[in-house]
N, C-alpha and C positions, 0 to 999 in steps of 0.2 A: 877699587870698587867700580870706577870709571869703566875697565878693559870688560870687567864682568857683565856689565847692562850692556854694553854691545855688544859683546860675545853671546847673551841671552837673545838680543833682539834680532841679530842677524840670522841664528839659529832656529827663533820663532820664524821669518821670513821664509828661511828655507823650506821649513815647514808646512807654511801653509801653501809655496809655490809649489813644492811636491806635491799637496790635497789637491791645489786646482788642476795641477797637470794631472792628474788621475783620475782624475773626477770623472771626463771621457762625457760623452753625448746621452741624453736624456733617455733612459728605458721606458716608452710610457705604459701606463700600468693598465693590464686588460680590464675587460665587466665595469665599465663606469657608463652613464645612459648619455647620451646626448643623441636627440632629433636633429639630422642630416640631409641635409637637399640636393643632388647634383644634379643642376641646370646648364644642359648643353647651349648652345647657340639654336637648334633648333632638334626635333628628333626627326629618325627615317635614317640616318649616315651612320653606318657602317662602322667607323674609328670611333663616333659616342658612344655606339651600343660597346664599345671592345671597352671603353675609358670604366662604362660603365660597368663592365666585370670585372676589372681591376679595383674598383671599387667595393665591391661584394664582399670579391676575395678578404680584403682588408677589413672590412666589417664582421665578417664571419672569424676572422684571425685574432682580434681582438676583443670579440667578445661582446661588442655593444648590444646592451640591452634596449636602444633606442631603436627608433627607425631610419633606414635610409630608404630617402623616395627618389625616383627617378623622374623628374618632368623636365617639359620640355615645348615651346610654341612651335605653331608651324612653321615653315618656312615664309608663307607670302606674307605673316603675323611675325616675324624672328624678334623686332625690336621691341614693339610695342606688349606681345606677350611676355618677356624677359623683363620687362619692365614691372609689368602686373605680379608676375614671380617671385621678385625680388620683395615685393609689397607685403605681399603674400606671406612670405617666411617672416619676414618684420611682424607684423600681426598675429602670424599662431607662435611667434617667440622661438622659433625653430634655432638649433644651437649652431650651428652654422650653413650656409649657402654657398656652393663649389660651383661659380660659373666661369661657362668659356665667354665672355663676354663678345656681344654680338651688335651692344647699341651704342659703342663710343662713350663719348663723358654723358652721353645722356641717362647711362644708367644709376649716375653721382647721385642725385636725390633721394630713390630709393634706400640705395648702398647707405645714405648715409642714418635711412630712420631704421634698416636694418639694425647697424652698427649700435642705434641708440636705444633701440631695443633688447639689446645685449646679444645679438644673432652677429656672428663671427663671418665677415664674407674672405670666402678663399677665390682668387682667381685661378683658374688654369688655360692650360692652352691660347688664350687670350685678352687680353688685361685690359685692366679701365688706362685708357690711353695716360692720363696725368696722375694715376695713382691716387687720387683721391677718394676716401669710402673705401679702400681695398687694405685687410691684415695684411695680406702676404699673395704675391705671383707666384706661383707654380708653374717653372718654365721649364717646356720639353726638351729648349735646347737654347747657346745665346741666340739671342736673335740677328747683331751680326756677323755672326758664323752663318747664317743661314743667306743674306747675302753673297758670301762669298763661294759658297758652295753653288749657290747657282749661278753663279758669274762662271765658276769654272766649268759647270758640265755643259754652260751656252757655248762658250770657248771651245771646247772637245766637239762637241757636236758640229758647228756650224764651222772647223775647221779654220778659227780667228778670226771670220770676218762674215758678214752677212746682215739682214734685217732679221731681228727677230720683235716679237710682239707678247705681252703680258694679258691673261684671262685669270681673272683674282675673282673673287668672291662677290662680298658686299663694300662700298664704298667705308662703311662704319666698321668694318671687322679691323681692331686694332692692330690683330697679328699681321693681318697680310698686308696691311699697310707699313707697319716695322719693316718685314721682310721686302716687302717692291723697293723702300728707302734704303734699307743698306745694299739691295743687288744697285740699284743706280749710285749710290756713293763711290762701292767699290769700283764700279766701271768706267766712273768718270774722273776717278785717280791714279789709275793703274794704267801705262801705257799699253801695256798686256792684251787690253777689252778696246783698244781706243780703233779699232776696223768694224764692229760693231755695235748696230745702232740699235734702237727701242725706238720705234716707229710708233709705238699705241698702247694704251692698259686700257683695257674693258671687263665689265664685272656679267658674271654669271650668276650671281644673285646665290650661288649654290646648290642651285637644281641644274638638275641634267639637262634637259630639253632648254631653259633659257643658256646655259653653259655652249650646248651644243650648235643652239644657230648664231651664236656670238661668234663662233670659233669660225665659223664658214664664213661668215661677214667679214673676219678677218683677211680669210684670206684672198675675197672676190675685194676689197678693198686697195689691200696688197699686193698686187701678183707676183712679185720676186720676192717674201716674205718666206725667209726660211726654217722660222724656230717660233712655236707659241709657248712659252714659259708659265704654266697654270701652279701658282703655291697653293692649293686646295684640293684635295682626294677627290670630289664629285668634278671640279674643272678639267683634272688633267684627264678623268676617264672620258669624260663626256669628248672631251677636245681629242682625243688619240681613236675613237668610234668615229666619232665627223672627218677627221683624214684620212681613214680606214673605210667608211663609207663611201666617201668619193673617190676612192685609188688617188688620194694625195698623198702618203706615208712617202714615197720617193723625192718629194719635191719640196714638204714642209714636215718635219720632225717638231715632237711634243718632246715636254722634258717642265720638271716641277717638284709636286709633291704628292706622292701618290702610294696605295695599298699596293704590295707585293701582288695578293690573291685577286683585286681587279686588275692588274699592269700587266700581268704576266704574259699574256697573249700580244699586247702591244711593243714589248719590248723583245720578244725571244722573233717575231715580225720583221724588228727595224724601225719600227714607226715608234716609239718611245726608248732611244736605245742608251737614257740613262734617266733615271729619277732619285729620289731622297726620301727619307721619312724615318720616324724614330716609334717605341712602342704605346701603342693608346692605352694598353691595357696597365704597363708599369705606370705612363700618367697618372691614370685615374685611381690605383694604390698609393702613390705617391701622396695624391691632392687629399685621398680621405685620413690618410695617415695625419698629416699637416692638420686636416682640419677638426682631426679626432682629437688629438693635442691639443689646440687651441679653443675648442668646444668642451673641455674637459676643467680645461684650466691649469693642464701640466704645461702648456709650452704658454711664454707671453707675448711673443712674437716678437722678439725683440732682436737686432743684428747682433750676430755672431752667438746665437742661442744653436746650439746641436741639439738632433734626437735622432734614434735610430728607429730607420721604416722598413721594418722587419725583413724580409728576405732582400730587398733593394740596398741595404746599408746604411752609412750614416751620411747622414745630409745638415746643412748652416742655412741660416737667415742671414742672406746678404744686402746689401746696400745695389737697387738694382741700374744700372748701367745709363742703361737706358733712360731711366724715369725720375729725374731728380726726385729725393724723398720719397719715393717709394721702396719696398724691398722686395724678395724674390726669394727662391730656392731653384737651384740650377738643376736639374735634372742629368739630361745628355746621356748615352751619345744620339747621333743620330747614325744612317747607312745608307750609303750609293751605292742604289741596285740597277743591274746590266745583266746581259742572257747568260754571264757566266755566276750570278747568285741569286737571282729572281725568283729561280724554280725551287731553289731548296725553302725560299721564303715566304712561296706562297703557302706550301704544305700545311 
């Protein structure tokens, strides 16, 4: 009688390990409503408007009978509008908010009357620095990897050794603070980076025109300054037009994060002759997908929950890296363009 109940139990075991193994990642179910907000870091840029038809796409794909709005503060307003934003969806009860986050922890309070509102905050592109008030990151890629990718094309570029110098964003922007910390981790461990230096990190706020006299100042600062390292699409354009402007491409080479369809000229030149970046448009499918699920009430956000985001594949709720107690969804890859793949890129 004994052999028999374990014989039953272990075959029930089997059983159910077989249902879980097949169970497989989450289908979520199209035509369900939920009110959706993607809140860029600011509007006017290029990679938001692309996140933002990635977005669409996915909206349209599944079917939501709700609304997706698209807002967005200005730039000389980024925090403080994002702020009011966040407020904002808390109050019309909105079923989730997709922001790139632009204001640091200072976004926590809102985030957190959103959350208590029952409005579902997704981050993407750029996280609440301590994860707090945040369901789930939406990362385009690890962050560092992204360190080390620009440690190596400084490396390539400046020939192992030289000054180079960093043009970042906004002091508050979490991502590119991530990313400036892991390129200097990596280069202060690695004997590999150890002939060059990071002389400076200065912010471009994210417009062009402050981007661009930052980058000059750099280098009348610097004069043996060979490489500006810009991780922001409007920095590294703005920064590769001001060395291009002044017939400096010869003397100080750009390299960063930047759009195919702006770089191309700077790079097929010599003046930008490697950069990175990954797709804004799968992003921003990505993030609606994520937060169509969890505005829906199929996904609960929970680590190691699967669902699949329709043509992108399937994707996990992970334990994020970076951000004790936080979690994420890894996106990746990203691509290192140079004149021998920039042109098909920009197309």
């Amino acid at each position: 009688m004994k052999w028999k109940m374990l014989a039953t139990l272990a075959a029930a075991t089997m059983l159910a390990t077989a249902g879980m193994a097949h169970a497989g990642p989450k289908v979520l179910e199209p035509g369900k409503e939920a009110n959706l907000v993607l809140l860029p870091k600011f509007l006017g840029i290029l990679v938001f408007d692309q996140a933002h038809d990635g977005a669409e796409e996915a909206h349209k794909e599944l079917k939501n009978s709700g609304k997706l709005l698209f807002e967005g503060p200005t730039p000389e307003n980024s925090v403080a509008g994002q702020i009011e934003m966040v407020t904002t969806a808390a109050t019309q009860k909105q079923g989730a908010v997709m922001i790139s986050n632009n204001a640091g922890d200072q976004i926590v309070p809102s985030a957190k009357a959103a959350q208590a509102a029952g409005t579902k905050v997704v981050a993407w592109d750029s996280p609440i620095p301590s994860g707090t008030a945040e369901d789930v990151f939406v990362a385009q890629v690890d962050f560092g990897s992204i360190g080390k990718v620009m440690a190596d094309m400084a490396h390539s570029i400046l020939g192992g050794k030289g000054k180079m110098a960093i043009l970042s964003a906004s002091p508050d922007a979490a991502n590119q603070n991530a990313w400036i910390a892991s390129l200097k981790e990596v280069m202060s461990k690695d004997e590999k980076y150890k002939d060059i230096q990071i002389v400076d990190t200065v912010y471009g706020d994210d417009q062009s025109e402050v981007s661009y006299n930052r980058a000059l100042a750099l280098v009348d600062k610097y004069p043996d300054l060979g490489l500006i390292m810009s991780p922001t699409t409007v920095g590294i354009q703005a920064t590769a037009k001001a060395m291009q402007d002044e017939n400096l491409c010869d003397k100080v080479k750009v390299s960063g994060l930047g759009l195919p369809s702006e770089m191309v000229s700077y790079t097929i030149k010599g003046c930008a002759p490697q950069f990175a970046l990954w797709d804004f448009r799968d992003l921003g499918y990505l993030t609606y997908y994520t937060a169509y699920g969890l505005a829906t009430g199929q996904l609960k956000g929970e680590i190691g929950e699967s669902f699949k985001a329709g043509r992108m594949g399937d994707y996990t709720i992970e334990a994020d890296p970076g951000r004790n107690g936080a979690k994420r969804i890894l996106m990746g890859p990203f691509t290192i363009y140079t004149k021998d793949n920039v042109e098909a890129a920009a197309k």
